[in-house]
C-alpha positions as CSV (number, residue, x, y, z in Angstrom):
1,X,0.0,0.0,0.0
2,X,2.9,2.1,0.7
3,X,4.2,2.0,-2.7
4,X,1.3,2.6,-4.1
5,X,0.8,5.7,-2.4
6,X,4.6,6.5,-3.8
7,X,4.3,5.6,-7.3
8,X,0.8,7.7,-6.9
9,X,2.7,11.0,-5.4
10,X,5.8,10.6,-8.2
11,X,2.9,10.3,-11.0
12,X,1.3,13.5,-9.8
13,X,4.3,15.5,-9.3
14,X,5.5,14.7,-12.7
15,X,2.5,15.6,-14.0
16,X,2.7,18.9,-12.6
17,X,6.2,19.4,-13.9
18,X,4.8,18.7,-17.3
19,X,2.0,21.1,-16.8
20,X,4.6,23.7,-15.6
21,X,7.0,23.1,-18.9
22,X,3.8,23.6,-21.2
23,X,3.1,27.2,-20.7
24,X,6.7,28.7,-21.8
25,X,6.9,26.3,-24.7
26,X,3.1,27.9,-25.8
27,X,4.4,31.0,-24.6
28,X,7.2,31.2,-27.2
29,X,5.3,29.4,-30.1
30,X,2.5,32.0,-29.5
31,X,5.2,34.8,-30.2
32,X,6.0,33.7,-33.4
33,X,2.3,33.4,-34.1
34,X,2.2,35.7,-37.0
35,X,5.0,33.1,-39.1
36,X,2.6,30.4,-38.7
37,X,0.7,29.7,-41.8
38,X,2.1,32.6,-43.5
39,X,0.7,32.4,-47.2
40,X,1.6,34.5,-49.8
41,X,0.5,34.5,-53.7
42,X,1.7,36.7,-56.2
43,X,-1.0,36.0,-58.9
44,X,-1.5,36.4,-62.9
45,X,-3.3,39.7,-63.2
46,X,-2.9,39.2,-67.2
47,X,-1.5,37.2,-70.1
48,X,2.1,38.6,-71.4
49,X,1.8,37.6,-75.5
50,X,5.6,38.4,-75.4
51,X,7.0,35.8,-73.4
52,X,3.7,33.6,-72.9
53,X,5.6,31.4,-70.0
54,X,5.4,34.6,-68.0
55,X,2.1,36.4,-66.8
56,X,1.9,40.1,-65.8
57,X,1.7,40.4,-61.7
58,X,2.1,43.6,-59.7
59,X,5.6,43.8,-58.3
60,X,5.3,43.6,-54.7
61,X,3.3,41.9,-52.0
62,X,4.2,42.1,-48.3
63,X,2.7,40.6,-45.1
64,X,4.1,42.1,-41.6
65,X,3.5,41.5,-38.0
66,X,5.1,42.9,-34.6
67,X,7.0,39.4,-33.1
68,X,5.9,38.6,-29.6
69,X,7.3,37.4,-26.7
70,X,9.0,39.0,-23.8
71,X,10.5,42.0,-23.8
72,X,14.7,42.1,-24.0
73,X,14.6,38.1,-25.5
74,X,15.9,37.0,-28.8
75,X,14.2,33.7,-29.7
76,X,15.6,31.2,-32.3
77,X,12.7,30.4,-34.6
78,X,12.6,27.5,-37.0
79,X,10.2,27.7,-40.4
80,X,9.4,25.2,-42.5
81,X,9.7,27.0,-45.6
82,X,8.2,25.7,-49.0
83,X,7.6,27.4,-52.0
84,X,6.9,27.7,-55.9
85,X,9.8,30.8,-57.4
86,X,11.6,31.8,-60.0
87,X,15.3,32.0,-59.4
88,X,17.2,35.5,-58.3
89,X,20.7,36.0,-58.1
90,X,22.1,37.8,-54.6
91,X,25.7,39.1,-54.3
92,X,27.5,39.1,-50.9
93,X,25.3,37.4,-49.4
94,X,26.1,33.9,-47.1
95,X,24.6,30.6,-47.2
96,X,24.6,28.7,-43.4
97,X,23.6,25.4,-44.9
98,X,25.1,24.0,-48.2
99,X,22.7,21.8,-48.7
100,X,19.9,24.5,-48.8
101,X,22.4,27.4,-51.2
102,X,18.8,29.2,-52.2
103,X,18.9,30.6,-48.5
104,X,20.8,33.5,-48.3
105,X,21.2,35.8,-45.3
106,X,22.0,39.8,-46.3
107,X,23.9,40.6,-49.5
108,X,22.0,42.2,-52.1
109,X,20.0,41.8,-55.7
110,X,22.2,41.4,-58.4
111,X,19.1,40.8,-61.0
112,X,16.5,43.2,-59.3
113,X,13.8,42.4,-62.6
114,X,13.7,38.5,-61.6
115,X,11.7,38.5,-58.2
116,X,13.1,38.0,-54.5
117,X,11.4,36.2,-51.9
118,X,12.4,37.3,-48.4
119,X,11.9,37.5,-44.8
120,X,13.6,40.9,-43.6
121,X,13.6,41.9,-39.6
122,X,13.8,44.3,-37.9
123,X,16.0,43.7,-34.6
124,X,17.8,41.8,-35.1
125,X,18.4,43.7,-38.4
126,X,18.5,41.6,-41.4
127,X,16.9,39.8,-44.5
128,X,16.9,36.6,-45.7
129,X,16.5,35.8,-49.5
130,X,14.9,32.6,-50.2
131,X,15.3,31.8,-54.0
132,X,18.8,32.8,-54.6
133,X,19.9,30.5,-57.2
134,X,23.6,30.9,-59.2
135,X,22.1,32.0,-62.2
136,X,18.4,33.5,-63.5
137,X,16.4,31.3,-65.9
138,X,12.9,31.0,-66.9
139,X,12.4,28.1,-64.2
140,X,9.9,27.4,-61.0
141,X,12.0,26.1,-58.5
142,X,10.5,23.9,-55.8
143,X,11.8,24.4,-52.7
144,X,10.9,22.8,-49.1
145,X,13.6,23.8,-46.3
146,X,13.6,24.8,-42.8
147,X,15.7,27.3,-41.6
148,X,16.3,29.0,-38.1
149,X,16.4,33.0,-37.7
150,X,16.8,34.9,-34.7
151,X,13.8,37.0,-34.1
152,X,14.0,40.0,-31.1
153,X,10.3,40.6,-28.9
154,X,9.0,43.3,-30.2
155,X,10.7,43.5,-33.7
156,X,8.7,43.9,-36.6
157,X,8.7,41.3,-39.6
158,X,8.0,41.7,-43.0
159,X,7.6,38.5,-45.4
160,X,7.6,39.9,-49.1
161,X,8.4,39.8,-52.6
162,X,9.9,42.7,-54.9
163,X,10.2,42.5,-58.7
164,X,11.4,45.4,-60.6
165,X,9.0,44.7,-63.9
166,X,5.8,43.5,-64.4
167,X,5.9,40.1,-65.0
168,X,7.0,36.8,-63.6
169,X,7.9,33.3,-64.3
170,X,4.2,31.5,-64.7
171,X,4.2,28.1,-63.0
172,X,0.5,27.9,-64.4
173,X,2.4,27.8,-67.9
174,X,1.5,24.2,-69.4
175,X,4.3,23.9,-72.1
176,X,7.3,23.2,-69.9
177,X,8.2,20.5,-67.4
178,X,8.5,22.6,-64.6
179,X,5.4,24.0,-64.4
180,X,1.9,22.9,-63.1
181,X,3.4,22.2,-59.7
182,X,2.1,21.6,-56.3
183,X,2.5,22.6,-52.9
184,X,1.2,18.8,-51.1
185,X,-1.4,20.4,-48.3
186,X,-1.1,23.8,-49.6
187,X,-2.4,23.7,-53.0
188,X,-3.0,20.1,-54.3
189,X,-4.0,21.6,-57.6
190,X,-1.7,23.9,-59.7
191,X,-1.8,27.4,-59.9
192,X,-0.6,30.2,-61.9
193,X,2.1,33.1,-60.4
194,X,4.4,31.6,-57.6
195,X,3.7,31.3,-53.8
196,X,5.1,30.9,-50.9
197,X,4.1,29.2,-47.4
198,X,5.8,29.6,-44.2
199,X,5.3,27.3,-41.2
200,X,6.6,27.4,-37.1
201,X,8.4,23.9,-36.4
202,X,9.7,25.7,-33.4
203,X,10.3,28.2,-31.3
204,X,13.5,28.7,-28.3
205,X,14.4,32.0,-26.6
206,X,17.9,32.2,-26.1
């Protein structure tokens, strides 16, 4: 009977350590809230008769949000990061994992008429490109990576992309092979322009 009452009191208090572990992990995960889900589409707006495995699009789209968490903390913060982009070449910038070159941090745009996909924030300060590739080409490039980013509480975030003409690589083109491509769970059918999805795998304040 004793040990039952033992086993009983050790079950309980782990349970309560558990319970007491929970909130700071939701806690930091809640900071980085406004990565979570992140969607972007830059859409057709028209047909381009000039290069017809383009579309015309308007050259910018942006979605910000003011990171959580508590004030004076840097947190590390993990994405899942898939996407459907033409390629971009940026200069100067460095790569932290070789087997993932397309993720750049800083540098700059070397071809500022092929679109960049980035994450840039605020404190602390930088951007990170996410389809730098070694050379432009009419091409959708698939990409599914995560990457880790440090992320201040109270810095703002901006996910956007910038093109400096209007138009863009179509993956609803149907005459090449790289084209008509899905995102699996984010758009099981194909569509036209090139998108970008952005997920929290996790989140840990330094």
């Amino acid at each position: 009977m004793r040990a039952t009452y033992l086993i009983a009191a050790l079950l309980l208090l782990g349970g309560c350590a558990n319970q007491g572990a929970a909130p700071g992990a939701n806690s930091a995960r809640q900071a980085a809230s406004g990565f979570h889900q992140l969607f972007i589409h830059d859409e057709c707006i028209g047909e381009n008769v000039v290069q017809p495995d383009t579309c015309l699009h308007l050259r910018h789209h942006e979605k910000s949000f003011t990171f959580g968490g508590k004030a004076g903390t840097v947190y590390d913060v993990t994405l899942r990061i898939r996407g459907l982009f033409e390629p971009t070449v940026i200069e100067g910038g460095v790569a932290p994992d070789p087997a993932h070159p397309y993720f750049q941090i800083g540098g700059h745009s070397r071809t500022t008429d092929y679109s960049q996909w980035h994450i840039d924030v605020s404190e602390p300060r930088q951007s990170y490109t996410l389809n730098h590739y070694p050379s432009t080409s009419h091409t959708i490039h698939k990409e599914d990576f995560e990457a880790t980013i440090p992320v201040a509480a109270g810095a703002t975030v901006l996910v956007q992309v910038i093109d400096s003409n209007d138009r863009q690589i179509d993956n609803g083109d149907t005459h090449h092979p790289d084209r008509q491509q899905i995102i699996e769970g984010v758009v099981d059918t194909p569509v036209a322009g090139q998108i970008l999805r952005l997920d929290v795998t996790a989140v840990h304040p330094r």
